[in-house]
Every structure is written in structure tokens, then in C-alpha cells.
N, C-alpha and C positions, 0 to 999 in steps of 0.2 A: 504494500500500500504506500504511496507517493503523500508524503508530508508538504505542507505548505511553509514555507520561509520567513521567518522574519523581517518586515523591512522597514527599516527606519524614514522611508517617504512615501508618498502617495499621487495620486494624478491631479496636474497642476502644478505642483511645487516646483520651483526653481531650480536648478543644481549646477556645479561645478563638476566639470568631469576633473578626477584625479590624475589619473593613469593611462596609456598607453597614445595613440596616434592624435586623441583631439585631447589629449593634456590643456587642462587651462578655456577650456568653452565651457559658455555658458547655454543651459537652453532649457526649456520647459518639460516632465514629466507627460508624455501621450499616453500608456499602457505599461501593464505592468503582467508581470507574470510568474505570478508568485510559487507553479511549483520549482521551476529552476533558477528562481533568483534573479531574471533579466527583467532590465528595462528600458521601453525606447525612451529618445528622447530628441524632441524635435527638432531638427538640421546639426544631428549628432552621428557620427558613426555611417554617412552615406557610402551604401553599395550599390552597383551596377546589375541590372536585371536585363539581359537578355530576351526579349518574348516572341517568339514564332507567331505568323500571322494564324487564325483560328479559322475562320473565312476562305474562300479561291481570292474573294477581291481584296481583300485585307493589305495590308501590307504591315512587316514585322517593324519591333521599335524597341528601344534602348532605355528603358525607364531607369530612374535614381531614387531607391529606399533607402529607409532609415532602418539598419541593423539593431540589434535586442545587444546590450552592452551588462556586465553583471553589476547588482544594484552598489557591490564594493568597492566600486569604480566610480562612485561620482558621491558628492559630497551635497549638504544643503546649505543653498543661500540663506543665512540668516538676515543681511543686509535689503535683501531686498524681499517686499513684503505684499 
């Protein structure tokens, strides 16, 4: 059975990322997921999506998401409120 995680934020809240490639941004709280501890955070952590057209007349396209980062990774803005 899959336990749910502790996390010291919630959706909305402001954060500081800590750690690794966006060291030092700031962004808002979107979702959270609590049983493996990630969480997005908006224009943090962008990845590149590939997507095949679905359609004959479609044509394919290169979309930019926001990756699930773990919640240890980023800090709460106190300062701003």
C-alpha cells in the first residue's frame, strides 16, 4: 500500500527552487503529488514534448511542459505573501 508524503506546501504558494538546473527561481505551486513527493511549479523545470500528429491532416508539434520536481527541492517564500 502507497503512503502519502509529507509536504510542507501546498497549491499556490510561492517557492524558491533550491537545487539543481533552475537553482534560484522563483514560481508559483500548480499541483502536487503527494504519493511521490513531486511538485510542478509554474515556468519551472521546462521539458520538451514531442507529439505525433493524431489526424491524416494534423500536422505534428513540439510542445514545452512543466516537469514534476521533488517537493525537497524548493523552499517557501516567506517574503512574499
Amino acid at each position: 500500500m502507497k503512503t502519502k508524503q509529507k509536504m510542507h506546501i501546498k497549491v499556490g504558494d510561492k517557492v524558491t527552487v533550491i537545487a539543481g538546473s533552475n537553482k534560484n527561481k522563483v514560481g508559483d505551486v500548480v499541483k502536487l503529488y503527494p504519493y511521490t513527493g513531486k511538485i510542478i511549479v509554474k515556468g519551472i523545470n521546462l521539458k520538451f514534448k514531442h507529439m505525433k500528429p493524431v489526424k491524416e491532416n494534423e500536422v505534428g508539434e513540439i510542445q514545452q511542459i512543466e516537469a514534476p520536481i521533488h517537493h525537497s527541492n524548493v523552499k517557501l517564500n516567506i517574503n512574499e505573501s
